[in-house]
N, C-alpha and C positions, 0 to 999 in steps of 0.2 A: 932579476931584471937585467936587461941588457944594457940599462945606463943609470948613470944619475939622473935622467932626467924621465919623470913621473908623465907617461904617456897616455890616449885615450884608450891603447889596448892595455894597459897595467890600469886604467881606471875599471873597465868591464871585467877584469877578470878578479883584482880586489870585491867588489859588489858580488861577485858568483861563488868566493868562497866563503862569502858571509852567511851566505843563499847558504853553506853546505856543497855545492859540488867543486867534488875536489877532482874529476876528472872532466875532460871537455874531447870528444870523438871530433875528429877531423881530417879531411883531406886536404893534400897543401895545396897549392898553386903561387902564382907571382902577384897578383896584384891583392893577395891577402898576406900576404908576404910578411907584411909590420907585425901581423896583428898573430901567426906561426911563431916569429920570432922570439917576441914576446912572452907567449906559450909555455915556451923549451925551457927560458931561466927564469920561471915566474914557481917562487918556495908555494907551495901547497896546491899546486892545480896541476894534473898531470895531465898531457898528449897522450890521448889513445890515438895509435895511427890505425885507422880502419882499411881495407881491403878496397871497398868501396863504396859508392854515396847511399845505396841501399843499408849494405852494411852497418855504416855511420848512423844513417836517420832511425834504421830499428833500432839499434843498440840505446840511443838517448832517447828516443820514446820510452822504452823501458826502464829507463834508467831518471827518467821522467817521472817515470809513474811507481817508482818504488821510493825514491828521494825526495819527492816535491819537486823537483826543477833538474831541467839537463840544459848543455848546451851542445851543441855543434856548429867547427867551423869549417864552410866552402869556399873551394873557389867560384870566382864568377862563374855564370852563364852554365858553361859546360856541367860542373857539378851541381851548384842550387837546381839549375833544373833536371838533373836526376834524381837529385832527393826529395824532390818533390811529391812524388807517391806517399811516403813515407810520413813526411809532414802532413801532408793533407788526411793521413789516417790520426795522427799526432793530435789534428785539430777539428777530428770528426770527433775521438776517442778521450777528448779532452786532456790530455798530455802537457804539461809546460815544457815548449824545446824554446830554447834560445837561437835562432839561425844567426849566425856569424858570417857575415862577408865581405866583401870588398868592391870596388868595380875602377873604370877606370879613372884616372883624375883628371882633374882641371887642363890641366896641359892636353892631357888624349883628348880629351873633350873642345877643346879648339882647333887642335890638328885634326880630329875628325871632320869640324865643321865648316875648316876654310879648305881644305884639299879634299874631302868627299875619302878619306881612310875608314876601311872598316877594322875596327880593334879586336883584336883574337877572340872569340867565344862568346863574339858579341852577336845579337842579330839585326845588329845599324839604327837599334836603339835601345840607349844605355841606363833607361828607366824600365827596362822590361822587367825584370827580375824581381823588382817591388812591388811594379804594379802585377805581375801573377801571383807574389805572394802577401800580398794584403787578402786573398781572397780561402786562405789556408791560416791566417792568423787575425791573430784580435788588431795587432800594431804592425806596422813598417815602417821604418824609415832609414835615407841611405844620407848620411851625414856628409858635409860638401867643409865644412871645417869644424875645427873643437872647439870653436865658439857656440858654448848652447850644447856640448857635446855631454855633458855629465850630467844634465837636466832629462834630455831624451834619452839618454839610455838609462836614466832611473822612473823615467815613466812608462818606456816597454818593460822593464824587470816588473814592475807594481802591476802592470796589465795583466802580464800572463802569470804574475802568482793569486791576483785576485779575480780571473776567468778561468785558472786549469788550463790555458792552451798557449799553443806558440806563436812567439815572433820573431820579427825578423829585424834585423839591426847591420848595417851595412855600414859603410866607410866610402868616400873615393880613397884610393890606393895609397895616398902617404898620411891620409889623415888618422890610423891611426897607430902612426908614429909622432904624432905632434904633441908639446905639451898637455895635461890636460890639470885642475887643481885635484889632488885625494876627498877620497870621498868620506862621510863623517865614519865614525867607527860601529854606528850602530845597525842591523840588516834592513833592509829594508822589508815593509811588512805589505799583505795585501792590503786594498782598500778594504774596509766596513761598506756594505751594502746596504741599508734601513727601509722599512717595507714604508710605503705610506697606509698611517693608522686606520683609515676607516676600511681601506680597502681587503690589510688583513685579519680585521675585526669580521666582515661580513665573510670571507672566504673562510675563516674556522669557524663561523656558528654556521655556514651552512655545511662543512664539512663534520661539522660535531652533530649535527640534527641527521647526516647521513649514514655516518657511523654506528651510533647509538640505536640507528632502527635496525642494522644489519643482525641476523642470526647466525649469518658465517663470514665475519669479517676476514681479510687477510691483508698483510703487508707483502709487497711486490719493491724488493729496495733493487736498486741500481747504482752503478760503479759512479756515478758523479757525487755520492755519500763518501766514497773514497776519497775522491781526486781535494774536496771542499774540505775533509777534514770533519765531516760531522757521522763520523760510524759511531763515536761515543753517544750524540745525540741519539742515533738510531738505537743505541744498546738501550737510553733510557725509557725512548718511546716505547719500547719491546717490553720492558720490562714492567711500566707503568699501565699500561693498554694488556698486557697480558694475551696480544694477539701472535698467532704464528706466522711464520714471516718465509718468503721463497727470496729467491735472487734473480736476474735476467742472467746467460750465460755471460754476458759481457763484467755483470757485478758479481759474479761469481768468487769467493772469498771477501767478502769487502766487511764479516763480521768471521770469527772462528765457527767451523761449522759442526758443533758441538753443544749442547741441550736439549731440551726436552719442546723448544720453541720451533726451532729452524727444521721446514717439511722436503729441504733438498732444492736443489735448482730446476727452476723453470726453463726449460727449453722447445716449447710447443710439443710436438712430438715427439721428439728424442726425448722425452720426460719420461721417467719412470711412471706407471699407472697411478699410484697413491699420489704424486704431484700434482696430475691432471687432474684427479679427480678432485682434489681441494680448491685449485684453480677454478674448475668448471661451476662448483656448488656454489664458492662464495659467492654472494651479495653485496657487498659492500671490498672493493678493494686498496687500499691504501698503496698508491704507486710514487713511490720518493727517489728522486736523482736518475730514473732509469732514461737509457736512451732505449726507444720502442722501433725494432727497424721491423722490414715484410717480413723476419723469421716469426711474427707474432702477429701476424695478421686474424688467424683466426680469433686471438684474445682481445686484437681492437674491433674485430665486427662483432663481437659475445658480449664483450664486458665494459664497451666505451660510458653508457651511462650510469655504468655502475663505479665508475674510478674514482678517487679521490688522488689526483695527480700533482704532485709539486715537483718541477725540475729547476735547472736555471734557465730552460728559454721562457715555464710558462707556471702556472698555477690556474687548476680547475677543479670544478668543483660539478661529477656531470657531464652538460652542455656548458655551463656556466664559465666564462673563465673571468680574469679579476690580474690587474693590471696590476705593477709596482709591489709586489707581494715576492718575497725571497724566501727560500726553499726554508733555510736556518729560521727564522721569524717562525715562516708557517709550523715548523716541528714544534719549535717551541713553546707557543702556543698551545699547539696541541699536548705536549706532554702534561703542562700546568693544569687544563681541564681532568684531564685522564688520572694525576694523582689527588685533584678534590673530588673526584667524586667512587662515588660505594660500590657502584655497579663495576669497577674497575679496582686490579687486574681479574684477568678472564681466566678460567681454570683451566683452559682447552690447553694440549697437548701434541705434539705431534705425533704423527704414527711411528713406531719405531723404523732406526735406518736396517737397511736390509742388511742377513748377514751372509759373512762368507759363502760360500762363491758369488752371490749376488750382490750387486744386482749384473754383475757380469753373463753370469751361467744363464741368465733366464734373458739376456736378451742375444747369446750369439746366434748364429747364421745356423739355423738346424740342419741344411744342406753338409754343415762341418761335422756333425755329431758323429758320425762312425769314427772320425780320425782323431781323438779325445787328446793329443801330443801335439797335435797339430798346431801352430800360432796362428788366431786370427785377430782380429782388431780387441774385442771382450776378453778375450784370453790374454791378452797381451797385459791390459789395465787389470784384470785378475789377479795377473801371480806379480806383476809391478808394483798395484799400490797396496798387495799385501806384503809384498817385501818392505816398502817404508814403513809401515802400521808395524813389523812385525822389530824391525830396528829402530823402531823410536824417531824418524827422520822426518818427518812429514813437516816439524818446526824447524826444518832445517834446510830446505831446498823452495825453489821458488821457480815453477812451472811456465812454458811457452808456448804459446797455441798460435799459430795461422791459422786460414778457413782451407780446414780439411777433415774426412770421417773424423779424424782422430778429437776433432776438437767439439764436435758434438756427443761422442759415446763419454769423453773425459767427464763432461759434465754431468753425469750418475756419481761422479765420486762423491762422498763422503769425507770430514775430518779434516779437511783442509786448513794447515793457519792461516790470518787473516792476510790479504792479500798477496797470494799464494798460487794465486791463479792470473796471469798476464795471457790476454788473448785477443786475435785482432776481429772480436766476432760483429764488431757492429760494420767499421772499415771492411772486413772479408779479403782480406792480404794475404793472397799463397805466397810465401814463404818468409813471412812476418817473424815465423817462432825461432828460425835459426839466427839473422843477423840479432833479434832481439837478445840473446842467451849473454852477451857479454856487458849489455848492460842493465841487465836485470841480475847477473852476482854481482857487476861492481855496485851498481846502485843498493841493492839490499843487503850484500853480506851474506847472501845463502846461494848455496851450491844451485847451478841453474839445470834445469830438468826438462830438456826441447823435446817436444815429441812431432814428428816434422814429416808430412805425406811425402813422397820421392821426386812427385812433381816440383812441390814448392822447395826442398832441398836442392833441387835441382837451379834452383834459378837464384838460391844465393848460399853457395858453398862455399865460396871464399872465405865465407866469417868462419869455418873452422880456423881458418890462418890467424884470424883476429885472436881467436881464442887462444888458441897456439901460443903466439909471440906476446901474449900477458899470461902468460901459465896460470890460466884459469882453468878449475878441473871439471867443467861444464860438460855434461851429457846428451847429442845430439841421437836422439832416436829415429830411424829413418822406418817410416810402414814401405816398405818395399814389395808391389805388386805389378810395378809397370805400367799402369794404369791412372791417369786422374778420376778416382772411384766416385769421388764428388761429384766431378762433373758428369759423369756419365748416368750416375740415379737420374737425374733431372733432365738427361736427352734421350734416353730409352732404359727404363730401370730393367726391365726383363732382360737386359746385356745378362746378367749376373744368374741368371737360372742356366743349370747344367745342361750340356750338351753341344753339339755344335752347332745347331742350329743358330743357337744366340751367341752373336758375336760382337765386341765391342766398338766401336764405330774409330777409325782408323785415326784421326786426331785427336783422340784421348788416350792413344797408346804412347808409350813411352820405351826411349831407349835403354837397354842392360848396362848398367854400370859396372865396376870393382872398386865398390865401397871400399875394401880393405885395402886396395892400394891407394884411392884415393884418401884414406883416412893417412896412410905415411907418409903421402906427401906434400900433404900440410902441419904433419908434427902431432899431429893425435893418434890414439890410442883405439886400433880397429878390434870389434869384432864382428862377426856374422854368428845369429842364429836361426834354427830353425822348428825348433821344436822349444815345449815348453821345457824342459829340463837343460836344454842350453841355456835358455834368459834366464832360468835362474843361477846357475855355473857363470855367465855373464853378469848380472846383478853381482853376485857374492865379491866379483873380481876387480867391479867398479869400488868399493867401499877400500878399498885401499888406493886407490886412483888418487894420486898430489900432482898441482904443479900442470897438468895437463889436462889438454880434455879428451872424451872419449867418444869415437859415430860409430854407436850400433846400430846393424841393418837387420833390419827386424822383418824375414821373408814369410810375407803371408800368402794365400791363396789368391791369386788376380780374382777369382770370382764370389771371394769372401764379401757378403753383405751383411754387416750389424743391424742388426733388429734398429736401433734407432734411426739410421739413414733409410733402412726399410719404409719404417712408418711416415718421417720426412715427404719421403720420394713419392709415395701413393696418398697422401691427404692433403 
């Protein structure tokens, strides 16, 4: 601490190592000034200085979402609202970030108002900043003295551990260097939520009378089982119901994906065929924590009557929905029927996961098939995440997805540990997977594993520097085809069919880089492949990688299309 004397920035940062986080991403500025200071000599909370506010807001999302809680702090005006994307996926994607900042104080705040001054990075109103981010968090508030200061900033901490999302907690400029009293020694905990009784009496009998008639039940869980801390629940309802279970791409890892229960990830059409088809048959779905975005439209026009839905915005049953009913209540409930009665657990089984080469071989670009060396998207996840399976790593690294090809073919993998998979698939963040990679190792403790389009690399590369300057030995994998391939299925997919005639439309091309100079000079570890026997000479080379990280560019065919953005793009 910077002094004797016990301040409102050493009171929030006390409370946040109670929390567990022991680092906080930030960028500095002057009028957050107290609260940086603080920071630097505060025993157990370290400064990540990030690159930039993108940088910053992925990294403690992630780091959010691996630890239960992140923070980051901004400066005013000019930073909050660049990190603003970021949070708002934070707070789609239910993430606890803590947004830290400042603005100007008291004193600015009268020189502005009796001489008409505008204050640096302001826009001539000095409530802006809360009022755009109350609409990206559960809480705001911008604290005008520490009177009342340790009370509200233990009421945003409680909010966003007992909603999963972010708030934002602000200062004027000296307030917080003021006094403030220490806070008790115990962490603070979320609130208890309580269903009211009759309402989730009638929503599990009429959930248990829908259940019970189904001949092909299925569970559809979702990453809010994560964020809430009830994946145990989920293991027992699974276990006690004896029903097989899928995941949304976004809950993807949120249980180990390993038994004789779990039929693979649901991704609409990027689904492996044995998914869809268990999807399609069931009758009766049990849909828990998922957030349902337009990549599953076809399964809310198919199967809307057929759902048994509990999230935390809503619980139905149906058409039917039922008010004051909590996700936790509703499981539990439900488990308690499922172990009194006989008809229960269910003998059903999943189909086996596919094996080696698949389900890669069977869904790449047959356009590729003469060139069997060749890297394409399938090939790449192929000989990748047989290399982890093959060295025992899969418990040991912890994956990053933006919305790109890469982040729908990923989701055929298999064997994943539990939450293992970080992706910005419901938010749809191009280049979410890279700023994220440094705080999903800090936050987890496992080697981070970015598999990153060139596009969305492209628009936050600086975070190799982040990674850098914390010698994290993080893995940025770049699909290098010049092309936003994403975007381009969905504006004329036929671009992607040989010849010249089809050609890809001029603002989803992309400029030629040197990855491998740009990888030296940010302090990482380049390589370029091209063929499958380099990424594996590449893999082998990584497993001795310390202390740094490493951007491999991963050069595939621009007109490489994956069978799964295939089916995407035409259904």
């Amino acid at each position: 601490m910077t002094s004797q004397t016990f301040t409102v920035a050493d009171y929030l940062l006390t409370r946040l190592k109670q929390l567990n986080v022991t680092e906080v991403f930030q960028i500095p500025g002057d009028y957050v000034k107290h609260f940086t200071q603080a920071l630097e000599h505060f025993k157990g909370v370290t400064a990540i200085g990030a690159i930039n506010e993108l940088d910053a807001g992925y990294a403690a999302d992630a780091y959010g979402r691996t630890r239960g809680l992140a923070a980051i702090s901004l400066q005013y005006g000019v930073s909050t609202f660049s990190a603003l994307n970021a949070v708002a996926g934070a707070y789609v994607e239910r993430s606890p970030v803590v947004v830290i900042s400042a603005a100007p104080g008291a004193d600015a705040r009268q020189i502005g108002s009796m001489y008409g001054v505008l204050y640096h990075h302001s826009t001539g109103n000095l409530n802006a900043d809360q009022a755009i981010y109350e609409h990206v968090t559960v809480g705001a508030e911008t604290l005008s003295t520490s009177v009342g200061a340790a009370e509200k900033i233990d009421a945003l901490l409680v909010a966003a551990l007992t909603h999963s999302r972010p708030v934002y907690i602000a200062c004027y400029k000296e307030v917080w260097g003021q006094p403030c009293p220490r806070p008790g020694r115990a962490p603070l905990k979320a609130q208890t939520l309580h269903s009211e009784p009759l309402a989730l009496e009638n929503a599990v009998a009429q959930a248990w009378a829908q259940i019970t008639a189904a001949k092909n039940p299925l569970i559809l869980a979702g990453v809010q089982l994560q964020r809430l801390g009830l994946t145990g629940l989920l293991q027992d309802l699974i276990d006690a119901s004896g029903m097989l279970y899928t995941t949304t791409s976004l809950g993807k890892s949120v249980l180990a994906e390993q038994g004789n229960k779990f039929v693979g990830t649901y991704s609409d059409a990027a689904s492996l065929d044995s998914v869809r088809t268990l999807v399609q048959e069931a009758d009766c779905i049990l849909t828990l924590g998922t957030i349902i975005t337009d990549d599953y439209l076809w399964f809310v026009e198919n199967k809307f009557a057929n759902m048994v839905l509990a999230t935390c915005e809503e619980t139905r049953v149906g058409y039917f929905k039922y008010q004051g009913v909590t996700i936790k209540d509703f499981m539990q409930a439900l488990v308690t029927r499922f172990k009194r009665s006989k008809a229960y657990p269910l003998a059903t089984v999943a189909p086996p996961q596919p094996r080696y080469p698949n389900p890669w071989a069977a869904n790449n670009d047959p356009h590729q098939d003469a060139n069997p060396k060749t890297l394409t998207y399938n090939r790449f996840f192929q000989h990748s995440m047989k290399f982890l399976q093959d060295h025992k790593l899969l418990d040991d690294i912890v994956m990053t997805y933006g919305v790109s090809s890469a982040l729908y073919v990923a989701t055929n993998a298999y064997g994943l540990a539990p939450n293992s998979y970080i992706s910005s698939a419901a938010w749809q963040c191009i280049g979410f997977e890279t700023g994220a990679a440094s705080g999903a190792q800090l936050g987890s403790g496992k080697r981070a594993w970015a598999v990153a389009g060139d596009g969305g690399f492209m628009m936050v590369c600086q975070s190799l520097s982040t990674l850098a300057r914390n010698k994290l030995n993080a893995v940025v994998f770049v699909m290098s085809n010049a092309v936003y391939a994403i975007e381009q299925v969905y504006v004329d997919i036929t671009s992607f069919e040989p010849g010249p005639k089809h050609t890809f439309d001029t603002f989803d091309l992309l400029p030629q880089w040197d990855y491998l100079a740009l990888a030296k000079a940010y302090g990482a570890k380049g390589f370029r492949v091209t063929t499958v026997d380099e990424l594996n000479h590449a893999l082998l080379a990584l497993l001795a990688l310390k202390d740094q990280p490493a951007l491999v560019e991963v050069v595939i065919p621009q007109k490489d299309l994956p069978r799964q953005m295939y089916r995407l793009g035409i259904e």
